[in-house]
DSSP file (Angstrom, degrees, kcal/mol; ACC not computed):
  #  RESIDUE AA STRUCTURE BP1 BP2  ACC     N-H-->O    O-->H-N    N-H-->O    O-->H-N    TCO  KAPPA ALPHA  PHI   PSI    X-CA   Y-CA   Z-CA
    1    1 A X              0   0    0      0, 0.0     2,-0.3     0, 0.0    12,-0.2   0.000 360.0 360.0 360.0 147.5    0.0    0.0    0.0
    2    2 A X  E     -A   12   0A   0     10,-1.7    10,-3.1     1,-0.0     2,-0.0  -0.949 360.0-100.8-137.2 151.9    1.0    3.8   -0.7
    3    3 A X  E     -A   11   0A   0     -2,-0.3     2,-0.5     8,-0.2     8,-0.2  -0.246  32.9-110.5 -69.0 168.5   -0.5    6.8    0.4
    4    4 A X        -     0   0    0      6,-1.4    -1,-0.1     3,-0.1     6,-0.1  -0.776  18.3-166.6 -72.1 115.9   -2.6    8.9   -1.5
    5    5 A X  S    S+     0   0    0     -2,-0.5    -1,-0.1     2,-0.1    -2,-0.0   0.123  94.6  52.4-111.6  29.6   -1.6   12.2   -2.6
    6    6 A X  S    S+     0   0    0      4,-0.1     2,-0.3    29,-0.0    30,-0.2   0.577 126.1  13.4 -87.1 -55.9   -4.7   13.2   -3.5
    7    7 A X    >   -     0   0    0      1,-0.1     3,-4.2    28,-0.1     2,-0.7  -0.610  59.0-150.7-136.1  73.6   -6.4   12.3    0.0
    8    8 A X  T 3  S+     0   0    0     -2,-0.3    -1,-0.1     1,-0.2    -4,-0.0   0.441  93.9  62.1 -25.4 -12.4   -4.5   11.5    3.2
    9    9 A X  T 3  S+     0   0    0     -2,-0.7    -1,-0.2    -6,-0.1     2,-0.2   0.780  98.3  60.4 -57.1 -37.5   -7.1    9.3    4.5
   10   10 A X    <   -     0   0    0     -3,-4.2    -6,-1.4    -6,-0.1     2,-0.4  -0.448  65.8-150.0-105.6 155.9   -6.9    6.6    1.7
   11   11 A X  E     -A    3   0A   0     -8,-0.2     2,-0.4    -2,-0.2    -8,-0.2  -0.964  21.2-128.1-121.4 143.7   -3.8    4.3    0.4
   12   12 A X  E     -A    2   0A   0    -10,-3.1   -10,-1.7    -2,-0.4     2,-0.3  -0.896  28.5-171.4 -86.4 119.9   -3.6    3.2   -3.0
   13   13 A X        -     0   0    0     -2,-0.4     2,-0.2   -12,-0.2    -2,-0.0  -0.995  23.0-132.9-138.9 145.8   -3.2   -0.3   -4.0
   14   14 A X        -     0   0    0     -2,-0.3     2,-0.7     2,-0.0    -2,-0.0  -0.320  23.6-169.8 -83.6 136.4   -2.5   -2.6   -6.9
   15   15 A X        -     0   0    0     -2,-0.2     2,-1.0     1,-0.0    -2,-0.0  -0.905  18.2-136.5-129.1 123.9   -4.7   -5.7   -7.3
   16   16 A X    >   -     0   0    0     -2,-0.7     3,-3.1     1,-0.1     6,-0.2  -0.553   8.8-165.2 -54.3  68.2   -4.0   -8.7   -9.7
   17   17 A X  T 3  S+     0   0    0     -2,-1.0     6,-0.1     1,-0.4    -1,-0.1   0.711  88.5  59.0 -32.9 -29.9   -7.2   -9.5  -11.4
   18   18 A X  T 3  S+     0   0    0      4,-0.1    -1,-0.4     3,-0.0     2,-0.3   0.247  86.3 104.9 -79.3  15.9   -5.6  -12.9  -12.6
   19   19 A X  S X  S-     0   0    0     -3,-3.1     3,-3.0     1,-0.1     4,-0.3  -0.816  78.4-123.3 -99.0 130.0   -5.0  -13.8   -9.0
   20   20 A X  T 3  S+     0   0    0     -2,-0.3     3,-0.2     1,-0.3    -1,-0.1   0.496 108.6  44.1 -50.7 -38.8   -7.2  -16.4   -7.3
   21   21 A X  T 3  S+     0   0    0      1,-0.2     4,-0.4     2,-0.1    -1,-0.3   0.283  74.1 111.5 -48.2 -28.0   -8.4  -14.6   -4.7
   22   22 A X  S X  S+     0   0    0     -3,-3.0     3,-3.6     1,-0.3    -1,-0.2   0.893  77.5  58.8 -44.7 -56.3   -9.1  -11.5   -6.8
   23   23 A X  T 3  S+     0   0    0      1,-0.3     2,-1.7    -4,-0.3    -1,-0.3   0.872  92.0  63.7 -46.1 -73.6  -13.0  -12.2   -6.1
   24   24 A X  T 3  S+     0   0    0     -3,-0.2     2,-0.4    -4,-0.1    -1,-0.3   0.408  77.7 111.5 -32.2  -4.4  -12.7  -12.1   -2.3
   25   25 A X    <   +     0   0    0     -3,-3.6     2,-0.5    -2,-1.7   -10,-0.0  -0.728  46.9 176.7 -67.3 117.7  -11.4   -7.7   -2.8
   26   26 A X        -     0   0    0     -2,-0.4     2,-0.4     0, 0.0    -2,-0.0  -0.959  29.5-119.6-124.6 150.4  -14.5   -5.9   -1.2
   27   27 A X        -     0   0    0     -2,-0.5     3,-0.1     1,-0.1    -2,-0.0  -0.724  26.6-125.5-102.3 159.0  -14.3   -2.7   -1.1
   28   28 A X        -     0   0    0     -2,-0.4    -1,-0.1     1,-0.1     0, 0.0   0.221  57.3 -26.9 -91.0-166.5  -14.5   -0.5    2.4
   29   29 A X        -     0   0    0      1,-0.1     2,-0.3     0, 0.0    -1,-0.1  -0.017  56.1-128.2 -43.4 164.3  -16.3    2.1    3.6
   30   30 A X        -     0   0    0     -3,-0.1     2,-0.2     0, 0.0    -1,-0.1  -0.953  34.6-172.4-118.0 118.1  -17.8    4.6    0.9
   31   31 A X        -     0   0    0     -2,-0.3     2,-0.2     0, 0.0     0, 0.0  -0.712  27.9-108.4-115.0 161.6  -16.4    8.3    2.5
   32   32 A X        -     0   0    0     -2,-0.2     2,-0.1     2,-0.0     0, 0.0  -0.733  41.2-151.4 -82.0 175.7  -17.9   12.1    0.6
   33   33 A X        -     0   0    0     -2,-0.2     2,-0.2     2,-0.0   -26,-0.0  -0.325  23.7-171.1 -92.2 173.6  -15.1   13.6   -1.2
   34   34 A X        -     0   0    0     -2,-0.1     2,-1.2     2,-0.0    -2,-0.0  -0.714  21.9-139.5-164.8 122.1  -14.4   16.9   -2.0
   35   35 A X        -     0   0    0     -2,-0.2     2,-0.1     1,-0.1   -28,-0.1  -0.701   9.5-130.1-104.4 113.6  -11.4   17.6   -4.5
   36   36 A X    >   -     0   0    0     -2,-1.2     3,-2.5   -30,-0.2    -1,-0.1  -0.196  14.3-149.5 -68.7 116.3   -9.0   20.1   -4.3
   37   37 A X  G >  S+     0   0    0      1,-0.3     3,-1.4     2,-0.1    -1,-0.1   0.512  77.8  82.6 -93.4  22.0   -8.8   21.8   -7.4
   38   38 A X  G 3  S+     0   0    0      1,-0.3    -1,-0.3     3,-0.0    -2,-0.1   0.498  91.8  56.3 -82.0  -0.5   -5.2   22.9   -7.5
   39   39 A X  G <  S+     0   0    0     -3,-2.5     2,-0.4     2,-0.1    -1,-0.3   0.060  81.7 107.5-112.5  43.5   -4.5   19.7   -8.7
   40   40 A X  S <  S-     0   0    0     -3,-1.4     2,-0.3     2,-0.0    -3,-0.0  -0.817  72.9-111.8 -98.9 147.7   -6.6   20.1  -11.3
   41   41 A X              0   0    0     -2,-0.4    -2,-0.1     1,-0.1    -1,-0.0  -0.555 360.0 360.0 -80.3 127.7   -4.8   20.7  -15.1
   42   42 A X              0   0    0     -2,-0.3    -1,-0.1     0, 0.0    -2,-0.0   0.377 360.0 360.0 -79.0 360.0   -5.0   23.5  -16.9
């Protein structure tokens, strides 16, 4: 896992879809958002 440099709350992680397990991934709580638009492109 790595942090998020969008949103210190969250970590980012990579998940194998060929992997056996891959069905057993549920995903966690659902949090609002609010997105900081200075990293938005111009």
């Amino acid at each position: 896992m790595a942090p998020s440099a969008v949103n210190p709350l969250e970590r980012n992680v990579v998940l194998n879809p060929a992997h056996p397990d891959f069905d057993e991934v549920r995903p966690g709580a659902i949090r609002p958002f609010i997105f900081d638009r200075r990293l938005a492109a111009e």
